[in-house]
C-alpha positions in Angstrom: -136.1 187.4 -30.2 -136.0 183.6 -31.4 -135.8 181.5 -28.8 -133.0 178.8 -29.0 -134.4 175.5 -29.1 -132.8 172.1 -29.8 -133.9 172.2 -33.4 -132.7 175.9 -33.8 -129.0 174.2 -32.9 -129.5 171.3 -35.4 -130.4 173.7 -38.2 -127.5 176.2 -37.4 -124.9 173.4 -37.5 -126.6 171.2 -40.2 -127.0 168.2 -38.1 -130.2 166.2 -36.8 -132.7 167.3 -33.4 -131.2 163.9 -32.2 -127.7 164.5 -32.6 -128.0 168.0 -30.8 -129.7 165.7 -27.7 -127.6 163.1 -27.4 -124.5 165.7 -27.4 -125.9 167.8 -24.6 -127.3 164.7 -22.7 -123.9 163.0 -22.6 -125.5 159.9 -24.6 -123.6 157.5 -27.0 -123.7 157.8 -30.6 -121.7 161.2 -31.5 -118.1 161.6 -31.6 -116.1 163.4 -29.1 -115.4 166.0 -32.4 -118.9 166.6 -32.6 -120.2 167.0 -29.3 -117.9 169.2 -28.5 -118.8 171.3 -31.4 -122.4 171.0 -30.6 -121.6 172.2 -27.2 -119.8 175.4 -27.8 -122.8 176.6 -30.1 -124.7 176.3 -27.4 -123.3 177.9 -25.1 -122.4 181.0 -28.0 -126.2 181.0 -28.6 -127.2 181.3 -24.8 -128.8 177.9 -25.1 -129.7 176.6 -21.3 -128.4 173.2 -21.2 -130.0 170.2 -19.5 -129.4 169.7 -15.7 -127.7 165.9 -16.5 -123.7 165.4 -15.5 -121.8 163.8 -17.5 -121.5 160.4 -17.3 -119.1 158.8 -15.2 -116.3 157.3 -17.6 -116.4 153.5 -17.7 -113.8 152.2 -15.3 -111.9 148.9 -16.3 -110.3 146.9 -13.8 -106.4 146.7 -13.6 -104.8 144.6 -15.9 -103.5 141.7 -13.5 -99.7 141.0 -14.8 -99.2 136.6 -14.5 -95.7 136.1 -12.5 -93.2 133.5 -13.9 -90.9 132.2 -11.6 -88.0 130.0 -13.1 -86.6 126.7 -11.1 -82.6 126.7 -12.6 -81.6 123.3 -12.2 -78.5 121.5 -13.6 -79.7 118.0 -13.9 -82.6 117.0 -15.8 -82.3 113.4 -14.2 -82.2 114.9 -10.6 -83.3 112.3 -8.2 -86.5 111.4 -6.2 -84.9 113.8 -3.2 -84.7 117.4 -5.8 -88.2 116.0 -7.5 -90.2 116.1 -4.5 -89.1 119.7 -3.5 -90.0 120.9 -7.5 -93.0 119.0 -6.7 -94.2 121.1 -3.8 -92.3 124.7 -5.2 -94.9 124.2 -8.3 -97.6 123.5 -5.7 -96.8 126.5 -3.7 -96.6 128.7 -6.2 -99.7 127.5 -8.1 -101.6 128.8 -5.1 -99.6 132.0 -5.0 -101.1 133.0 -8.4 -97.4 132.7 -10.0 -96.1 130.4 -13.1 -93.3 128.0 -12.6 -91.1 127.1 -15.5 -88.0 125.1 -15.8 -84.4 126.1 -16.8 -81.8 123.7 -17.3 -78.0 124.4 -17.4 -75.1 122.3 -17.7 -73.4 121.0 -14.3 -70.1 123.4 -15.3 -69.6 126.5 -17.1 -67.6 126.0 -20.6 -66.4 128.6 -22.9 -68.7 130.1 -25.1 -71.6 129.4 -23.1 -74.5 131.6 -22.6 -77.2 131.8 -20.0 -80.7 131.1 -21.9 -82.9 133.6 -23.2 -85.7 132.5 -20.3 -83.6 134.2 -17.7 -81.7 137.6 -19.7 -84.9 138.8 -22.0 -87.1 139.6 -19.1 -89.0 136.1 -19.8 -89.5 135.5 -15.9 -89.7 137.8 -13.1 -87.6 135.8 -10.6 -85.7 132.5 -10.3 -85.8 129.6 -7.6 -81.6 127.8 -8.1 -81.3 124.0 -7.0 -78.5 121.3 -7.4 -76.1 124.0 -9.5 -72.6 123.8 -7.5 -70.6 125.5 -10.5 -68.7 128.4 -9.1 -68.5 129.7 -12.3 -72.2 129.2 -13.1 -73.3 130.3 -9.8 -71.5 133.5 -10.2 -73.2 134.1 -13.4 -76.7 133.9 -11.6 -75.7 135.8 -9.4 -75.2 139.3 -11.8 -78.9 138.6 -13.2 -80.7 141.7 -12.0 -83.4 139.1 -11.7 -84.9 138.0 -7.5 -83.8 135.3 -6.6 -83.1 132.5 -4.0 -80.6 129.9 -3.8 -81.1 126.4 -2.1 -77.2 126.0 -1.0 -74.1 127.6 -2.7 -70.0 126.0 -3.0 -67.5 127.3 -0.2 -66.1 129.2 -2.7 -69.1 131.6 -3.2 -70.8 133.0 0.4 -74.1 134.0 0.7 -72.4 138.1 0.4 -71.6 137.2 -3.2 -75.5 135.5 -4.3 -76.9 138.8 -5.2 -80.2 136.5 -3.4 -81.5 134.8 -0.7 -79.6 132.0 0.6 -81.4 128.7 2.4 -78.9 126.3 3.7 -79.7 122.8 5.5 -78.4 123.1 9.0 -75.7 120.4 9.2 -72.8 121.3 11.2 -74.7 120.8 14.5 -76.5 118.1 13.7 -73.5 115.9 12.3 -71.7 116.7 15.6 -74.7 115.1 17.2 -74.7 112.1 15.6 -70.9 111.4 15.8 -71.1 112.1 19.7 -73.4 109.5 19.7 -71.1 107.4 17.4 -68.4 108.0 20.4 -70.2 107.9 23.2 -71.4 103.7 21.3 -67.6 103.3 21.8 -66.6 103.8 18.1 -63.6 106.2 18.7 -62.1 105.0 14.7 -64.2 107.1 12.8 -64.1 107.4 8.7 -66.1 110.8 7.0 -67.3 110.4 3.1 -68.0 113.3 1.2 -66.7 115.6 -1.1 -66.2 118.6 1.3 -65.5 120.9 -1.2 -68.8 120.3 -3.7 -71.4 122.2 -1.8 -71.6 124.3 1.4 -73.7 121.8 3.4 -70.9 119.0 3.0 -68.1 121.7 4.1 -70.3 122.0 7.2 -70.9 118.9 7.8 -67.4 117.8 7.9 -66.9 121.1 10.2 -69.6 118.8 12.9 -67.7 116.1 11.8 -64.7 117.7 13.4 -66.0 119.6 16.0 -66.4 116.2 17.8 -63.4 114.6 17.4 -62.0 117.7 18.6 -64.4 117.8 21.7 -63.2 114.0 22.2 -59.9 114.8 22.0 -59.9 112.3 19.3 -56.9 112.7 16.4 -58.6 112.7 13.3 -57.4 109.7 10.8 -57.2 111.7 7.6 -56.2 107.9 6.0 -60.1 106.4 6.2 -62.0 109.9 5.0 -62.6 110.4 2.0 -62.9 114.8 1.0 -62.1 115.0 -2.4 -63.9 115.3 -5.4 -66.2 112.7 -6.3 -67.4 112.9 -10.1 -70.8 112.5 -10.5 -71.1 109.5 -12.8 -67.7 107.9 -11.1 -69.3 107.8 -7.8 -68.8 103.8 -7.5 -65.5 103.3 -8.7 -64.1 106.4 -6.5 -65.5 105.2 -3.2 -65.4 101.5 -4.4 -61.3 102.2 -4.7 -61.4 104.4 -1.5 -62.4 101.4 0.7 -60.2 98.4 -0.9 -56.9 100.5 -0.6 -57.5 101.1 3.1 -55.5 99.2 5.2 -58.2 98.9 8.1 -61.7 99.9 8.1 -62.7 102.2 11.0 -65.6 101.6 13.9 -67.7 103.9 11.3 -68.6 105.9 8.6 -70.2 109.1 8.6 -71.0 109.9 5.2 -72.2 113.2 4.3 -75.3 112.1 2.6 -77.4 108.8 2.0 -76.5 109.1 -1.2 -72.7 108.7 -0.2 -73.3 106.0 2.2 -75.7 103.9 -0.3 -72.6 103.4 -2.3 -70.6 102.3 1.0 -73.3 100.2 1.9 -72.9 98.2 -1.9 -69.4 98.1 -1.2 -69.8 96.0 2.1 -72.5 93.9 0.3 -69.9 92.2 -1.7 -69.1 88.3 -0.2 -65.6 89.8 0.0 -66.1 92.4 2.8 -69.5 90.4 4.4 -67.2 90.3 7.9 -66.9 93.9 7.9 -70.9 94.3 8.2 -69.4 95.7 12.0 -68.7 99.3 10.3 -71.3 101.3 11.0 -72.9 103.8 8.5 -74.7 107.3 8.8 -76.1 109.6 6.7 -78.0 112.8 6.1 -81.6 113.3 3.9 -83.5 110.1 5.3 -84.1 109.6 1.9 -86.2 106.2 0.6 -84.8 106.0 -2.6 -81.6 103.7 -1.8 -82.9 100.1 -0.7 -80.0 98.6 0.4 -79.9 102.0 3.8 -83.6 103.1 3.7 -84.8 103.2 6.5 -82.0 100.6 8.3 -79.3 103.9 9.0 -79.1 106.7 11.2 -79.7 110.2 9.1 -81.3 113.7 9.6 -85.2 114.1 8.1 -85.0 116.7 5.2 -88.1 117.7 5.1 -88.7 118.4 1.1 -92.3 118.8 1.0 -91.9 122.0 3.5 -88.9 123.0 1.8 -90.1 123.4 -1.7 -93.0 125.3 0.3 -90.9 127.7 2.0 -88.7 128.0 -1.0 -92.0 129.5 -3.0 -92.3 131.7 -0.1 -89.4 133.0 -0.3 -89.1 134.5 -4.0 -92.9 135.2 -3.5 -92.1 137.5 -0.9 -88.6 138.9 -2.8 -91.0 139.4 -6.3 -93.2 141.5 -3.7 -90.4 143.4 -1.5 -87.3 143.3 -4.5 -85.2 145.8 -2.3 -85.6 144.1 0.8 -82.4 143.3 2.6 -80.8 139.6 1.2 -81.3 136.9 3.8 -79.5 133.6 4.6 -81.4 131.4 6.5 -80.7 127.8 8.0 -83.1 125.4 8.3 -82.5 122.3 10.9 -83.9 119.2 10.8 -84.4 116.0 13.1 -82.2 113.3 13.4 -83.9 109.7 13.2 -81.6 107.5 15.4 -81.7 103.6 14.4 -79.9 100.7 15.4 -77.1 100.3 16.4 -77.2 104.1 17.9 -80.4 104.1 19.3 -80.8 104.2 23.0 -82.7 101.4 25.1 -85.7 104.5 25.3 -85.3 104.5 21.7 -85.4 101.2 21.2 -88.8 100.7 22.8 -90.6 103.8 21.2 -89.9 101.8 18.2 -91.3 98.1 18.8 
């Protein structure tokens, strides 16, 4: 009987010695068709096959899928304060691995508009929403399946209704703080600045406002605050009108942001009101951006290179765990006390 032999398969299927060895070796070079086919004659023929395994099929490594993460913002101008927590958010989540984009939208929703392309059509995988206080526009985040987190929301819109993550800055207790200290100076006629019904973090702290009047016993004066809307590029003339049709100026102001009280503070700069230097002003953001308070007013230390940070964090951790529970957190800060509200302690931890 003939024994089979390498060749002996080559000539019964027309192919070459070296073709038959590199199909029963597992070697490159013949096509899965063929090697196959080469394989099944010899096993018909009772040809012994080599004692090789097959080799081991070439593993590639996973595809690694780069993360966008979106920061919606409604002002392209937004000041030093929103740049500095980008700034660190683009930081945070460069080391994180994940891309940061912008989005910008308009300041209020208006008929016909449409949220971009960049957040419906699956062009990020999770949004990061400052400075929007739209109800409308909020609302329309809010039914993107999309993660996300919100810095702050509008009284109008709880953290229930955010489809997200909610960080607030901690103002209600902080603001009761510094106008218990206000009081306990002896300036019982006390003024608040602030448009109470723009974000969440001016409703609360107008609610701190309150809560120490109330403690005091003190009646509010709704005649020197000022809670209505202020637009956003009528800021001066609003608050400018505000003071000059008051018919006394209170012991203080406690003005819901340094924003707010840099506009007071121009007011009073005017040789017209020079006398009423006496009225004392507050703020919240310690922010170094206005020259004529920086520094010179009593206000609470946002902390916006931590924030951005821990606003990264956050829709890191929602990209990660998307059906995790939604969670509202408050963050607090430290009030910086200056003169004249600062205590004789104070004082001397600051010569």
């Amino acid at each position: 009987m003939k024994k089979n032999t390498m060749q002996s398969l080559a000539d019964a299927l027309g192919v070459s010695r070296i073709t038959v060895w590199k199909a029963l070796n597992h070697k490159e070079g013949v096509s899965e068709t063929l090697r196959q086919k080469i394989i099944e004659k010899a096993a018909e023929c009772g040809y012994r096959m080599p004692h090789t395994q097959p080799a081991p099929p070439v593993s590639t490594p996973p595809v690694k899928v780069q993360r966008s993460v979106s920061v919606v913002v409604s002002r392209p101008e937004s000041s030093t304060f929103w740049m500095q927590i980008i700034h660190q958010i683009a930081k945070e989540l460069s080391r994180l691995g994940i891309n940061m984009m912008y989005t910008y939208l308009p300041s209020h929703w208006y008929e016909g508009f449409q949220l971009p392309a960049s957040l419906t059509a699956g062009g990020v995988s999770g949004m990061i929403v400052l400075n929007i206080y739209d109800p409308a526009m909020l609302r329309a985040l809010a039914a993107l399946s999309l993660p996300k987190v919100f810095l702050d929301t509008v009284p109008l819109l709880g953290a229930d209704q955010l489809n997200g993550d909610l960080v607030m800055l901690e103002g209600r207790c902080l603001v009761r703080q510094i106008t218990n200290r206000l009081i306990e100076s002896g300036r019982t006629r006390l003024g608040f600045i602030g448009d109470v019904h723009y974000a969440q973090t001016n409703t609360d702290r107008y609610q701190g406002f309150l809560d120490a009047l109330r403690e005091h016993n003190i009646t509010l004066d709704e005649t020197v605050c000022h809670t209505s809307p202020l637009p956003l590029h009528l800021h001066t003339e609003e608050i400018e009108s505000f003071l000059r049709g008051l018919t006394y100026f209170p012991d203080a102001f406690v003005c819901a942001s340094d924003f707010i009280a840099s506009y007071v503070a121009s007011f009073f700069d005017q040789p017209a009101y020079a006398d009423q230097k006496r009225v004392v002003l507050t703020g919240f953001d310690n922010s170094s951006e206005y020259p004529s308070i920086a520094g010179k007013i009593t206000s609470v230390d946002v902390q916006t290179s931590t924030l951005g940070k821990r606003l990264a964090q956050k829709i890191a951790f929602r990209l990660r765990y998307p059906d995790a529970s939604f969670e509202c957190s408050y963050i607090t800060s430290k009030i910086i006390y200056r003169s004249p509200l600062t205590s004789p302690d104070e004082d001397k931890a600051l010569l």
